[in-house]
N, C-alpha and C positions, 0 to 999 in steps of 0.2 A: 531343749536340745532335740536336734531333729537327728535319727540314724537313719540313713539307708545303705543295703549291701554291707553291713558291717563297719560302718564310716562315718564319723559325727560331720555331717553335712551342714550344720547348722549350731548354733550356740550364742544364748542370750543372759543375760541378767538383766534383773530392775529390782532397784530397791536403792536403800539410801544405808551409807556408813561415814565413818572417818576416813579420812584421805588413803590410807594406808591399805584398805577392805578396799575400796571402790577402783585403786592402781591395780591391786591383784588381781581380782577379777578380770578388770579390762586387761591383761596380760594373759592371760589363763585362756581366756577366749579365746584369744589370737593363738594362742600354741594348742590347743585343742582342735581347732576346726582345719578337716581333711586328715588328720588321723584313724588310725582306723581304733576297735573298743580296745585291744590287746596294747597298742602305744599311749593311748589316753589314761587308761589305767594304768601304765610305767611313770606319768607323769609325779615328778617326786615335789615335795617342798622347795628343796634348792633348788630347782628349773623354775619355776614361779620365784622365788624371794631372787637368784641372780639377775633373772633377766632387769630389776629395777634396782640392782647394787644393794639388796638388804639381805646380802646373807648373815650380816654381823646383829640383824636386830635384836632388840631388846625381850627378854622371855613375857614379858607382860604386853608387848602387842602382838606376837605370833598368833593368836590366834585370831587375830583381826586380820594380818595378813594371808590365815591359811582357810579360812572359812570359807571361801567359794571352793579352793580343791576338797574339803571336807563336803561340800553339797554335790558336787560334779560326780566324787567318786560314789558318794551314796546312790545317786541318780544312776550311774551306770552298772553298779550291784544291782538295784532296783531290776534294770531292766535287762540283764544276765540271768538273774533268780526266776524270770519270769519264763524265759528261752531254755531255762535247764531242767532236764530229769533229775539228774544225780541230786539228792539233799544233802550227800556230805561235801558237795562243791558247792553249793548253799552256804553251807556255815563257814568254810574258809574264806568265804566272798563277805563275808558277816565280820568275821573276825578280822580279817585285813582291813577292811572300815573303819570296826575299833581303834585300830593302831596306827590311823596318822599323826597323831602329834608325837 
């Protein structure tokens, strides 16, 4: 993921999954790039699972479906925790992580 100006300019994956992880991602990209961190981090589950008709899926593949918003949103705490003073905007940035699924 490339930022500039506060902007995900760029956004990539490689790697390999089940059909279900590999559509997400490839959707995720598309709706993350040109956003700026504050819209990317609003990005919810059902913005990802609607845009390919699985809001209804099954609870045993969610998380094949949500694993790239689970890495995207770490990657972007990552690099907020890096840009921030404050530590107790830190662990909010920590615990909102925790709590995508």
């Amino acid at each position: 993921m490339c930022i500039r100006d506060s902007k995900v300019t760029d956004i990539k994956f490689h790697g390999k999954g089940c059909a279900i992880c590999m559509a997400c991602s490839s959707v995720l990209t598309e709706i993350t790039k040109g956003k700026s961190i504050d819209e990317a981090r609003a990005i919810e589950k059902n913005d990802v699972l609607g845009e390919l008709g699985l809001e209804h899926l099954q609870a045993v593949r969610i998380k094949c479906a949500l694993l790239s918003l689970k890495v995207l949103k770490s990657a972007l705490y990552t690099y907020i925790g890096k840009n921030l003073s404050d530590t107790q905007n830190v662990d909010k940035l920590k615990e909102e992580a925790d709590n995508l699924y």
